[in-house]
C-alpha positions as CSV (number, residue, x, y, z in Angstrom):
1,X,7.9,18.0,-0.2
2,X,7.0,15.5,2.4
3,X,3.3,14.6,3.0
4,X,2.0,13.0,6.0
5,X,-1.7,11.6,6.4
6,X,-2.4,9.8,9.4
7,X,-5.9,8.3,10.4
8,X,-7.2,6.2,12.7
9,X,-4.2,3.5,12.3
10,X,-3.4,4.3,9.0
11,X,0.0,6.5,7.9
12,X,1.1,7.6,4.9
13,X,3.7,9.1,4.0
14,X,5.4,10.7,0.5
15,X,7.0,12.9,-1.3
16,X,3.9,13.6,-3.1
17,X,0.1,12.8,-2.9
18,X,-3.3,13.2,-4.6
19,X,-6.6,12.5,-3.4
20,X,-9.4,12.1,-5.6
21,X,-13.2,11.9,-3.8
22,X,-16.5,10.6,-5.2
23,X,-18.5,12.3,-7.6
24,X,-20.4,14.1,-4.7
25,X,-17.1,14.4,-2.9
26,X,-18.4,12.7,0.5
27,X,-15.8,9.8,0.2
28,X,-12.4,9.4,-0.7
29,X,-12.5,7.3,-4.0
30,X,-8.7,6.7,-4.8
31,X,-5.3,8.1,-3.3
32,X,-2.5,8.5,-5.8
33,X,1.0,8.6,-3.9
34,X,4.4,8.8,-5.3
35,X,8.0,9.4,-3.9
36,X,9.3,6.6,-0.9
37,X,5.7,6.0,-0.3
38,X,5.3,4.4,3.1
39,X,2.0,3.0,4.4
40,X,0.9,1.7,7.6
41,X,-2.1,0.2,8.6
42,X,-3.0,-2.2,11.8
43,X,1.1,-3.2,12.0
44,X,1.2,-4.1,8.4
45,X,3.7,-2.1,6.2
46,X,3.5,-1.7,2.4
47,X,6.2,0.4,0.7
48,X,6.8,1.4,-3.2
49,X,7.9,3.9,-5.5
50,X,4.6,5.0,-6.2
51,X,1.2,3.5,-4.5
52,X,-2.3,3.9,-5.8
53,X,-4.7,3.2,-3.2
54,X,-8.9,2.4,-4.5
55,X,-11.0,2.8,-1.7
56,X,-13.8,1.4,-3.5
57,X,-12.2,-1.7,-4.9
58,X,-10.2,-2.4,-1.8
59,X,-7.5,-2.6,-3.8
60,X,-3.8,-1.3,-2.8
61,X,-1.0,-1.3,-6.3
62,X,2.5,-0.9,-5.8
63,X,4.7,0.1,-8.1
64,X,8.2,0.2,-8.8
65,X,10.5,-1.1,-5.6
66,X,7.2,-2.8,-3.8
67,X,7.7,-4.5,-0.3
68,X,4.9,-5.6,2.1
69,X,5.6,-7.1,5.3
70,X,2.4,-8.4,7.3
71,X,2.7,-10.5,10.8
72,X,6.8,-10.5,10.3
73,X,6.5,-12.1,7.0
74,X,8.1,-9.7,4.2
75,X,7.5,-9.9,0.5
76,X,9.9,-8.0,-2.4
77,X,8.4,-7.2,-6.1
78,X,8.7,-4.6,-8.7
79,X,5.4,-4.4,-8.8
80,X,2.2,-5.5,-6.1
81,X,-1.1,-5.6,-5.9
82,X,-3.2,-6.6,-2.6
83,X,-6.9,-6.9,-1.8
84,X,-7.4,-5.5,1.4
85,X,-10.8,-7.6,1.9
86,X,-9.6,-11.0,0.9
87,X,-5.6,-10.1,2.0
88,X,-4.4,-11.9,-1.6
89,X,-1.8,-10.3,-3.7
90,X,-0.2,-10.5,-6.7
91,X,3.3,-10.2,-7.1
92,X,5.1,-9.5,-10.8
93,X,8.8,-8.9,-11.7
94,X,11.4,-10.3,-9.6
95,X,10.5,-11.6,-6.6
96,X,11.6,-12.7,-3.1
97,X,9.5,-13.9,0.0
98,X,10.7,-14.4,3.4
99,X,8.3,-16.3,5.9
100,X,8.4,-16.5,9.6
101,X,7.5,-19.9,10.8
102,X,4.5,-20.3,12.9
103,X,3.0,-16.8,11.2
104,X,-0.4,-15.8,9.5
């Protein structure tokens, strides 16, 4: 099937998504998505394979066929992680960066 969640600026969209809330169920602790996941947040674009999404550590993984792109600059891995508070990432398996001159 095809899932869409869209909130404030935030999309997602997959084939197939779970979402798994606190112990008290008043937040939304971790999303699990799988299947040409797209995300889109604030103009930045983050795409895998399958994406798991911790709320509460800020942290976004990609998995399998990873590409971000933020402020035109695009990054390729197998595999990605990215702290949405500090805006670092890690990149394993082969990779390939292209950077726009003059951008953040």
């Amino acid at each position: 099937g095809a899932v869409e969640i869209i909130q404030g600026l935030t999309k997602l969209t997959a084939a197939f998504v779970r979402i798994e809330y606190t112990e008290d169920q008043s937040d939304i602790k971790t999303i699990y998505a799988s299947g040409s996941v797209y995300l889109e947040s604030s103009g930045d674009v983050a795409k895998g394979d399958e994406v798991t999404y911790q709320l509460s550590e800020s942290m976004i993984y990609l998995n399998g066929n990873a590409m971000l792109l933020q402020a035109g600059n695009t990054l390729n891995a197998e595999n990605i992680e990215l702290n949405t508070d500090t805006g670092s990432a890690v990149m394993t398996g082969r990779v390939s960066t292209t950077l726009i001159p003059g951008g953040n």
